[in-house]
C-alpha atoms as one frame of an Amber mdcrd trajectory, in Angstrom:
protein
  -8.292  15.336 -12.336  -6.699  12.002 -11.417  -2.893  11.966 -10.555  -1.093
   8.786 -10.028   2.062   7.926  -8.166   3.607   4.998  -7.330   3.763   3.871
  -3.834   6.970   1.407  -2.938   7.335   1.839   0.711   5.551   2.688   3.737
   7.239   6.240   3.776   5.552   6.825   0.350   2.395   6.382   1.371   2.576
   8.236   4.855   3.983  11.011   2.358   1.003  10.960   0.138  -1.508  10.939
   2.762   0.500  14.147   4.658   0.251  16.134   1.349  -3.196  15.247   0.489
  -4.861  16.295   4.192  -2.650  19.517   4.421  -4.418  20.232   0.825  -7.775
  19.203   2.735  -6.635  21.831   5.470  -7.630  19.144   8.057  -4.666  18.822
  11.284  -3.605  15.896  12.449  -6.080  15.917  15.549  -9.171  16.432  13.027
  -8.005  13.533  10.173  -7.724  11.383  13.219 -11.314  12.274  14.861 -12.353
  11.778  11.641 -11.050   8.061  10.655 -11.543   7.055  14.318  -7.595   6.485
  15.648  -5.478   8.842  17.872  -3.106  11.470  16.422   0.172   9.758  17.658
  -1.612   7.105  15.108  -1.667   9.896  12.510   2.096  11.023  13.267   3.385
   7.366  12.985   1.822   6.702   9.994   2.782   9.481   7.958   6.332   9.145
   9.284   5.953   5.932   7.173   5.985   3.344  10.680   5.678  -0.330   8.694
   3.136  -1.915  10.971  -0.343   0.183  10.378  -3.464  -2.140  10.289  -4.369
  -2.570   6.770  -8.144  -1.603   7.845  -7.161   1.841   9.333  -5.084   2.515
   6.156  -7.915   1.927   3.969  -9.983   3.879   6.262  -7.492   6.725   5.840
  -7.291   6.452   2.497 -11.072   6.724   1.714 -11.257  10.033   4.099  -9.152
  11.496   2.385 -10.710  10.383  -1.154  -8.342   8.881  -2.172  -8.479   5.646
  -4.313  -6.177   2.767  -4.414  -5.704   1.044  -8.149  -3.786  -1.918  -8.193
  -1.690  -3.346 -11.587   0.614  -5.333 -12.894   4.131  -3.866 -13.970   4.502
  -6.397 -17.472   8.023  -4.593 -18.375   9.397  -5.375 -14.988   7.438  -8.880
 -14.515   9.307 -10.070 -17.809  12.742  -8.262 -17.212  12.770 -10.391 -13.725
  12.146 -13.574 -15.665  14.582 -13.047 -18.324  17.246 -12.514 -15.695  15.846
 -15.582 -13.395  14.293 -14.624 -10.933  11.964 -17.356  -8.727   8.508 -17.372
  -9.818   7.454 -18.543  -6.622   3.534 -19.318  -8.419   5.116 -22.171 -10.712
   6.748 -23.407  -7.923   3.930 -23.841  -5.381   2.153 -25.253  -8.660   4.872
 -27.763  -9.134   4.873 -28.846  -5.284   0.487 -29.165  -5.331   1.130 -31.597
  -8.157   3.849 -33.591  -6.916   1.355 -34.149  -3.559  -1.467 -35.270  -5.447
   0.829 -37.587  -7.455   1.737 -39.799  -4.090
């Protein structure tokens, strides 16, 4: 059984990864033996502290099983264009050929 949820903010994923090792019935002090950091690691993460290192959160994430899917959101991509937003991709674009123009 696969559930998805979407994860905006670093308190959503700190919440996610709480839930799922309680449901493992691992403490903090194991789950961190386990990935290889220190519990205060453990409590700052899942109190959703901004500035974990990518590689320990992927660690994390695989201990714990669980997997990390990334899309594209097409109904909010073209709501942001129709309302002009930046699209920061045509602009870099524009800039590259304007360089290799002089």
């Amino acid at each position: 059984m696969e559930i998805a949820m979407l994860i905006r903010t670093p308190a959503d994923l700190g919440a996610v990864i709480r839930d799922r090792r309680r449901q493992l019935k691992l403490d903090q002090a194991a789950f961190a033996k386990r990935i290889g950091v220190s519990r205060q690691w453990v409590i700052e993460f899942e109190r959703g502290h901004p500035r974990a290192e990518l590689g320990l959160v992927l660690r994390a994430l695989g201990a714990l099983n669980i997997r990390v899917d990334v899309g594209v959101d097409v109904e909010l991509t073209t709501r942001r264009r129709a309302h002009g937003a930046v699209d920061i991709n045509a602009i870099v674009d524009k800039a590259k050929r304007l360089g290799h123009d002089q």
